[in-house]
C-alpha positions as CSV (number, residue, x, y, z in Angstrom):
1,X,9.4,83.7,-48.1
2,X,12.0,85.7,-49.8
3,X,11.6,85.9,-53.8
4,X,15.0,84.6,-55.1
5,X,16.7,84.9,-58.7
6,X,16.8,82.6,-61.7
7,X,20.1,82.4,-60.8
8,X,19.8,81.5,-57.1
9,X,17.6,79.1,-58.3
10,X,20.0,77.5,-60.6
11,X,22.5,77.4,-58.0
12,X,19.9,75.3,-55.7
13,X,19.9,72.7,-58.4
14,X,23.1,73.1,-59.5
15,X,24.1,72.2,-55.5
16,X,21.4,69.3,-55.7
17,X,22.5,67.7,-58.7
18,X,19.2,68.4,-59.8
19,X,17.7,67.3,-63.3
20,X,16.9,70.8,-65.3
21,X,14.1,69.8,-68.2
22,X,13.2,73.4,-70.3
23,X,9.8,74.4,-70.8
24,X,8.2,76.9,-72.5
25,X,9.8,80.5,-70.6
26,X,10.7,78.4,-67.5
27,X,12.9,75.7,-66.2
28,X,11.9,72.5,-64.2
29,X,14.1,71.1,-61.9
30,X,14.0,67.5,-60.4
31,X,15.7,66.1,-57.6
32,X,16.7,63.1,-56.5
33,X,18.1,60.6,-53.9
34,X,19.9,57.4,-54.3
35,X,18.5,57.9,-57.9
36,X,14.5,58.3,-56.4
37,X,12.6,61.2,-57.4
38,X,12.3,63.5,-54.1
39,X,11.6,66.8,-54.8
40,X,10.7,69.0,-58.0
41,X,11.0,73.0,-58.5
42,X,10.2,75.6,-61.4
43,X,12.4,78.6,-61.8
44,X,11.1,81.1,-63.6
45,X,11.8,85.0,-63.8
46,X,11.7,85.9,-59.4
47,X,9.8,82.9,-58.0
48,X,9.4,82.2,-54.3
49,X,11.6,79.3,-52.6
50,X,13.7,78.6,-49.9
51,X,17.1,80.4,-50.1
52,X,19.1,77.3,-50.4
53,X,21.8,79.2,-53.0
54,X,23.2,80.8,-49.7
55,X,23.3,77.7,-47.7
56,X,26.2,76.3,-46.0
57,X,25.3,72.5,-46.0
58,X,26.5,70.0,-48.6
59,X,23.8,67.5,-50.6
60,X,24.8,65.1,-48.4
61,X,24.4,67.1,-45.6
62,X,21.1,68.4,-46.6
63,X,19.7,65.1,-47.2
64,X,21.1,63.8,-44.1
65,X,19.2,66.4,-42.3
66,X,16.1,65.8,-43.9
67,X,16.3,61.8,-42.9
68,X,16.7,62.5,-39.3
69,X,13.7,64.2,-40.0
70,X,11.7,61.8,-41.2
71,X,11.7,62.9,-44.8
72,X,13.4,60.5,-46.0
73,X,13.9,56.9,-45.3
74,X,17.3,54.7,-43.8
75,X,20.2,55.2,-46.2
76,X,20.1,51.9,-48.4
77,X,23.4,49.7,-48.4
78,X,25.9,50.0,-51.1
79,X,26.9,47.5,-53.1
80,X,30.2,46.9,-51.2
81,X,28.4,46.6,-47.7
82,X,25.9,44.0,-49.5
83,X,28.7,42.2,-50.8
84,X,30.5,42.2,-47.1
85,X,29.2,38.4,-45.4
86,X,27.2,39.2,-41.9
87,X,29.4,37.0,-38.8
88,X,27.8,34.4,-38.1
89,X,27.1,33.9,-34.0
């Protein structure tokens, strides 16, 4: 894999929405879907990563992708379609 920047890093979260939590000479980034915890990163000074900075999909995009994967599970109703009554037959 090619080493990427802090910066490039921070851009992958920033994309992502990701939660940032500082440590001692490192960030910590968390990420999440329909407010589950999915995924976590460190970015530090040059660390090894996908190179999602230059990526052309959107987070919705890129999690869509990873659920026709298998990755991750059936999108989960929103409140309006749970508040929409079923037909009855």
């Amino acid at each position: 894999m090619k080493t990427i920047t802090a910066k490039e890093a921070e851009q992958i979260a920033a994309k992502l929405n990701a939660e940032l939590e500082e440590r001692r000479g490192h960030k910590i980034a968390y990420v999440r879907w329909q407010g589950k915890f999915i995924a976590h990163y460190g970015i530090r000074r040059g660390s090894k990563a996908l190179d999602l900075a230059r990526c052309p999909l959107s987070k919705i995009a890129y999690f869509n992708l990873l659920r026709t994967r298998g990755k991750l599970p059936a999108e989960e109703p929103t409140k309006q379609q749970k508040l929409v009554p079923k037909k009855s037959r």
